[in-house]
C-alpha positions as CSV (number, residue, x, y, z in Angstrom):
1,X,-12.8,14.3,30.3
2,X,-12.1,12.0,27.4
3,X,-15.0,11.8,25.0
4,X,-13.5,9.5,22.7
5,X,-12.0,6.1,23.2
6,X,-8.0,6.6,22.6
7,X,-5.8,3.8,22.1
8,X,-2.9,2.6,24.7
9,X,0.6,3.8,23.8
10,X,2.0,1.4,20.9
11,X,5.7,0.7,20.2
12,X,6.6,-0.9,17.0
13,X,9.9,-3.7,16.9
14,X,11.7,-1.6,14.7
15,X,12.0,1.9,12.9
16,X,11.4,3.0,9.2
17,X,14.6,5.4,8.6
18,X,14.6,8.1,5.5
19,X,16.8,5.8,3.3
20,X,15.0,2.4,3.7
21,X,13.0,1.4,0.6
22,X,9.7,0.6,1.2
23,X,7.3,-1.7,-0.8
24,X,3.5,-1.9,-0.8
25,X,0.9,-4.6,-1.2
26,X,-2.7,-4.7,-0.7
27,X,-6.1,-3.1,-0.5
28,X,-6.6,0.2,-1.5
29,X,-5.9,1.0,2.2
30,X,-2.6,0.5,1.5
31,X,-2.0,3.1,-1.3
32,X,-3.2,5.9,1.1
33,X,-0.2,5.0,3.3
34,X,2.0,4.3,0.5
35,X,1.6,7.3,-1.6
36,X,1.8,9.7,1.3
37,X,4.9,8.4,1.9
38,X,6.0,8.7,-1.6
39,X,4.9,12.2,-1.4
40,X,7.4,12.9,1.4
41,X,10.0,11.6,-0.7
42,X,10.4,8.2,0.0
43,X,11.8,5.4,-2.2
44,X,8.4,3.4,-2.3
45,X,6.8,0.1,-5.3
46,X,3.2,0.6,-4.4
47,X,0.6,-2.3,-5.8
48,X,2.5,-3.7,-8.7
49,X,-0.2,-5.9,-9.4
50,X,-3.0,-3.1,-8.9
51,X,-5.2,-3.2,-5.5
52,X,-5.5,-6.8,-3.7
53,X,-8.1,-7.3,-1.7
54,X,-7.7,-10.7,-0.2
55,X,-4.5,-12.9,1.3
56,X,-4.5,-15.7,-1.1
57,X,-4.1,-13.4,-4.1
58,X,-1.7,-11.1,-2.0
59,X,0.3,-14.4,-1.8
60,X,0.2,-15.4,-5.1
61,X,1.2,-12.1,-6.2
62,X,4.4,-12.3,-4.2
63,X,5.2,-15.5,-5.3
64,X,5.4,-14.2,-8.8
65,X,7.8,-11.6,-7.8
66,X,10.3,-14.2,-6.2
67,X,10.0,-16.2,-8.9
68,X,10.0,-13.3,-11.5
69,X,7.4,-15.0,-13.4
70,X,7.0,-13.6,-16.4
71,X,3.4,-13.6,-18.2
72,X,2.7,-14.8,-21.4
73,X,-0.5,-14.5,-23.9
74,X,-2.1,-17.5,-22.4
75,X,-2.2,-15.9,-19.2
76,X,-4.9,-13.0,-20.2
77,X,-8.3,-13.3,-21.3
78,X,-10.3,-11.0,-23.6
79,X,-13.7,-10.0,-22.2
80,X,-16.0,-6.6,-23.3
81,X,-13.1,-5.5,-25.9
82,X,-9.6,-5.6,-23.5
83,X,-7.7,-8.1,-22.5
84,X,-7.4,-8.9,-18.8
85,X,-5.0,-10.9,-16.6
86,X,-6.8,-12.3,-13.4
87,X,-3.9,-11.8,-11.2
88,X,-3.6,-8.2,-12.3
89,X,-6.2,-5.2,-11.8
90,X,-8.1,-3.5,-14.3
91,X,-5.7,-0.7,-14.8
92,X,-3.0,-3.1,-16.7
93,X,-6.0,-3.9,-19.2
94,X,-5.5,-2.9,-22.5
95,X,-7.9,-3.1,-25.6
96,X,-4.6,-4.2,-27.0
97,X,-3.5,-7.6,-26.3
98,X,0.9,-6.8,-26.8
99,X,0.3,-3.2,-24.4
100,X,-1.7,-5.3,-21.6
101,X,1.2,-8.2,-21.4
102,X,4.1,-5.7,-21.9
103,X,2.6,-3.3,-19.0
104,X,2.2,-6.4,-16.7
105,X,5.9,-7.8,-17.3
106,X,7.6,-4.7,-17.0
107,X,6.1,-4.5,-13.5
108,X,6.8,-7.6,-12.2
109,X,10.3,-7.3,-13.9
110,X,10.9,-4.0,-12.1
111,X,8.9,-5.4,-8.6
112,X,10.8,-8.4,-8.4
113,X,14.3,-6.3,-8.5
114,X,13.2,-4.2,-5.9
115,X,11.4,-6.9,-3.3
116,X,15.0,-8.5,-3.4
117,X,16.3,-5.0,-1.5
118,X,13.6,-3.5,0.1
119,X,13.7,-3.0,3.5
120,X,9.7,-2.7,4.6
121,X,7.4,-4.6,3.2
122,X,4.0,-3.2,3.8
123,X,1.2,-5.7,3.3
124,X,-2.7,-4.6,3.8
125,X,-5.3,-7.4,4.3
126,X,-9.0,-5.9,3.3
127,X,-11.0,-9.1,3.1
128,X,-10.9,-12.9,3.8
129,X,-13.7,-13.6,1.0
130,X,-12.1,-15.3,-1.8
131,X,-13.6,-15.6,-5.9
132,X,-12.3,-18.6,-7.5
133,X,-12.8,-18.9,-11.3
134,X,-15.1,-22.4,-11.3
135,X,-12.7,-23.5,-14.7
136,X,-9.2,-23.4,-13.9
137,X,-9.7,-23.8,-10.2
138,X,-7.7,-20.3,-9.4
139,X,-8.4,-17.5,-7.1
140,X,-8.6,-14.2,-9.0
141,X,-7.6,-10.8,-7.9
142,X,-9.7,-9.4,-9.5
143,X,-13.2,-10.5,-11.3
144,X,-13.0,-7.9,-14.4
145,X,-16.5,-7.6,-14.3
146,X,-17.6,-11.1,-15.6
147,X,-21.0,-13.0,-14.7
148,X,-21.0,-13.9,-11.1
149,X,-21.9,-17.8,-12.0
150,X,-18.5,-18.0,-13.5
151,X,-16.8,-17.9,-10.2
152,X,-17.4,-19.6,-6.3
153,X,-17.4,-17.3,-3.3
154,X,-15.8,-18.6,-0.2
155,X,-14.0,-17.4,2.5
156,X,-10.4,-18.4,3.2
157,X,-9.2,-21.8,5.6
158,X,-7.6,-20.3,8.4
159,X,-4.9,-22.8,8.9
160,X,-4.2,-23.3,5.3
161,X,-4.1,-19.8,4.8
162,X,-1.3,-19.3,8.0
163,X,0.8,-22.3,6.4
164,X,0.8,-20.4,3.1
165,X,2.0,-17.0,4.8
166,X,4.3,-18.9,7.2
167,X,6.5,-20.3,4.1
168,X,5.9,-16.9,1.8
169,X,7.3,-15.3,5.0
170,X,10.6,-17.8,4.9
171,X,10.8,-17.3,1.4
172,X,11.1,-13.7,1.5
173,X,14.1,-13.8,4.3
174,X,16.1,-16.5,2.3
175,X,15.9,-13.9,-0.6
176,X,16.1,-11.1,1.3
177,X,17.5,-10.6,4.8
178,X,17.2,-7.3,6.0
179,X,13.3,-7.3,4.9
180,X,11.2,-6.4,8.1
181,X,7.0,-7.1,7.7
182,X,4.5,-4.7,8.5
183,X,1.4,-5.7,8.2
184,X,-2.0,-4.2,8.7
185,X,-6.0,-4.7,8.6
186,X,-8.2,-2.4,5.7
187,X,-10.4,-0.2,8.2
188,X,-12.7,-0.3,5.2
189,X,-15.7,-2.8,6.0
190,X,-16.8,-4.7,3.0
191,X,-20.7,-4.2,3.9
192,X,-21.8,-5.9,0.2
193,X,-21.0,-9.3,2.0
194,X,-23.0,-8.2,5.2
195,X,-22.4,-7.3,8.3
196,X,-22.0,-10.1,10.1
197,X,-20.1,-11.8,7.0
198,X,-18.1,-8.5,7.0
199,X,-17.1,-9.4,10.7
200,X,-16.4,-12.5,10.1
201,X,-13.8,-11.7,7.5
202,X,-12.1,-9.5,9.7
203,X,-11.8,-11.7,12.5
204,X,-9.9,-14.1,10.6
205,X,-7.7,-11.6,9.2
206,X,-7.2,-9.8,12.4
207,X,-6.1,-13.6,13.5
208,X,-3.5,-14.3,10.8
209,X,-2.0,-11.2,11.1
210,X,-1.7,-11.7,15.1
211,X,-0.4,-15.3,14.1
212,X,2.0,-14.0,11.2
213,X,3.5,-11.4,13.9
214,X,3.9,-14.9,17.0
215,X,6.1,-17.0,14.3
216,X,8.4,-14.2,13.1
217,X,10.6,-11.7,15.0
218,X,10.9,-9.6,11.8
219,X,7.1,-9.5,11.5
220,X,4.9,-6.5,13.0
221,X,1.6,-5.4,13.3
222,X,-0.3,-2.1,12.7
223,X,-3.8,-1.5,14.4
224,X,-4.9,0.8,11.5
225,X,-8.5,-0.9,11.9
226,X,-8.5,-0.3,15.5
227,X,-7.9,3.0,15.6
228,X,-10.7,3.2,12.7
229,X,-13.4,1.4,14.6
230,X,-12.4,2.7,18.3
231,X,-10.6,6.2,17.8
232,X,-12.4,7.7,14.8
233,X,-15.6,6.0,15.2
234,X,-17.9,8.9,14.1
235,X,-19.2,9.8,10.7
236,X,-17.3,12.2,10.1
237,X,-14.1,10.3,9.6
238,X,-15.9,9.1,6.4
239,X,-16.1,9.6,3.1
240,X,-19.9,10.2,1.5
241,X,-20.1,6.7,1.0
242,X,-19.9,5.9,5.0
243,X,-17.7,3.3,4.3
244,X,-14.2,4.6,3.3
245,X,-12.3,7.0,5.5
246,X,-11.7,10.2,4.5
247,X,-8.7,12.9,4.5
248,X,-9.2,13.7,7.7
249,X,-9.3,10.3,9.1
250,X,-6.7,8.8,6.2
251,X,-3.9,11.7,7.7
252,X,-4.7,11.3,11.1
253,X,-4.0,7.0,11.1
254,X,-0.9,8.3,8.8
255,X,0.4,11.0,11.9
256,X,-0.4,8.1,14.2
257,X,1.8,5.8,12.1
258,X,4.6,8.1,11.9
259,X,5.0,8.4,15.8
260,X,5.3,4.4,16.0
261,X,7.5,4.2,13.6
262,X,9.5,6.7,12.5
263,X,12.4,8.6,14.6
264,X,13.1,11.9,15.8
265,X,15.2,12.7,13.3
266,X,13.2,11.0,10.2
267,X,10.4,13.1,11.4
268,X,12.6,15.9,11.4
269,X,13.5,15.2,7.9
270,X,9.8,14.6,6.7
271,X,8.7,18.3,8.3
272,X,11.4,19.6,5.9
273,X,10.0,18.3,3.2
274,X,6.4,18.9,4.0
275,X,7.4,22.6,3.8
276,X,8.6,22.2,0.0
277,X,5.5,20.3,-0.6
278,X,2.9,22.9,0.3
279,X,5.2,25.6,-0.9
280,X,4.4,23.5,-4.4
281,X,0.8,23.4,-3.5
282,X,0.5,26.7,-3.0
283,X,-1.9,28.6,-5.6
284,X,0.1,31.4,-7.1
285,X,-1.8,34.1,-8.9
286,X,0.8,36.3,-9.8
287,X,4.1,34.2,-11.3
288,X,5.6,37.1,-12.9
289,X,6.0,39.3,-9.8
290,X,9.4,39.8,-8.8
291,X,8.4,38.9,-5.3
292,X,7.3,35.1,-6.7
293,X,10.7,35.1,-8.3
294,X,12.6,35.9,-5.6
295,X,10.4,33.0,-3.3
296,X,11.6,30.9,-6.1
297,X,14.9,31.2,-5.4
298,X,14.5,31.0,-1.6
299,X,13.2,27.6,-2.0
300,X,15.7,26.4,-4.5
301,X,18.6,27.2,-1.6
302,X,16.3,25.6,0.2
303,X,16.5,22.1,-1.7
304,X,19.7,22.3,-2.2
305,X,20.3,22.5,1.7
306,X,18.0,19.7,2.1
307,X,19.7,17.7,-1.0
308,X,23.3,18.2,1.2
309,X,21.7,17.1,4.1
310,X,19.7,13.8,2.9
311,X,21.9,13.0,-0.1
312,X,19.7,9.7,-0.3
313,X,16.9,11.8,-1.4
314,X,16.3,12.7,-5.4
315,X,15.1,16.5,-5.0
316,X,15.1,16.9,-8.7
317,X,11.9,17.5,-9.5
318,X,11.4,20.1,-6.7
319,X,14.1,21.8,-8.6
320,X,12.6,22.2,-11.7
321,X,9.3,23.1,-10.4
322,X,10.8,25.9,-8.8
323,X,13.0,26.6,-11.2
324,X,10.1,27.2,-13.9
């Protein structure tokens, strides 16, 4: 017997291949997927503009990066000591008002190269709640901790919202045609706004991304919030706070992801490397044994068998490690 509910065989349009470059945008959802992939070696831009909770701001945010908007000073705001940009989150602050802009341009300037040749965009929707800021009219991703009364709390127009995405989406394949969507639901449930609110939310999401995926053949759809709420429903897939998934529940939606969509041989390719990785990982206690030495060199033939192999894989820094 079954004692858990598991989901019907799912086959993806296409394949993510060892050489595609990847490009994340999104919830925080979305940096458990992205930097696990980067881990494994993947060419991967993961939040340029920091986490991004909502599809308006996810939208505007791409936008910029077509456009290659740069910012300038009358784009931030100084609030508690730093200087803030309400497109951008709170880790390009800066208490200094030349580091903040120059941290924000420099990633759009380098995330606007790279959306123009990346081959899998990998977009994470987490809530449908939008803040706009009451003076300029402008839906902010992200609040920087200012008084609640200086923003208005709604949640997004469905139809608007799918027009929006439906010409982003167009936008994208005029500038760059080989780009292929993935896109995905946060299993995290935003429980502040309710639980009914909460549901809500993700009903509309789950509807544009079902939407998104009917107008465009390039356009593809990951249950990551199904196999959260149906799969793994048990606390202990959770993190202490009950809300966020943990490890355990964060690799296995990541093993389940690279069945869909990667093939034989890429998973081939990404056991290799697995086996550096935890060879890395591995607590040493005695470096200066000859018998550590000589497992350094093991693994260093090692990479540069696997550098011959996937010569569109930088193995540099494995190198080194060993090599010190």
């Amino acid at each position: 017997m079954e004692f858990r509910t598991v989901l019907n065989s799912f086959f993806s349009k296409y394949k993510i291949e060892g050489k595609d470059k990847l490009f994340f945008m999104g919830s925080c959802f979305t940096e458990n997927i992205g930097y696990q992939l980067q881990r494994l070696k993947f060419e991967s831009i993961i939040n340029p503009f920091g986490i991004v909770y909502n599809p308006i701001s996810i939208s505007n945010s791409l936008e910029i990066l077509i456009q290659n908007k740069l910012f300038s000073e009358s784009d931030l705001f100084e609030h508690q000591g730093a200087w803030h940009s309400f497109d951008f989150h709170s880790r390009f602050s800066d208490v200094e008002k030349e580091k903040c802009l120059e941290k924000i341009n420099q990633s759009i300037t380098s995330a606007s190269v790279a959306i123009k040749s990346t081959n899998i965009l990998f977009i994470t929707f987490g809530s449908a709640h939008i803040y706009n800021l009451k003076s300029k009219d402008k839906t902010v991703a992200n609040c920087h901790k200012l008084p609640a009364n200086y923003f208005e709390k709604r949640v997004i127009d469905f139809n608007q919202t799918l027009n929006i995405y439906i010409t982003l989406f167009k936008k994208l394949k005029e500038q760059n045609k080989n780009i292929k969507i993935i896109i995905t639901l946060s299993p995290i449930r935003y429980l502040s706004d309710g639980f009914a609110e909460n549901q809500k939310s993700k009903a509309l999401l789950i509807l544009l991304c079902h939407a998104l995926k009917d107008n465009f053949d390039f356009v593809d759809y990951y249950p990551a919030y199904e196999i959260m709420m149906d799969d793994l429903r048990d606390y202990r897939f959770y993190d202490d706070d009950m809300i966020h998934p943990n490890q355990l529940a964060i690799n296995y939606i990541f093993n389940h992801f690279s069945t869909v969509y990667f093939e034989k041989e890429t998973l081939i390719m990404i056991q290799e490397i697995e086996k550096i990785k935890k060879a890395m990982e591995h607590k040493v206690f005695f470096k200066e044994s000859e018998a550590y030495k000589y497992h350094c060199q093991k693994m260093i033939q090692q990479i540069d068998s696997l550098q011959r192999k996937y010569p569109f894989k930088d193995f540099s820094a494995e190198k080194v490690f060993f090599r010190h």
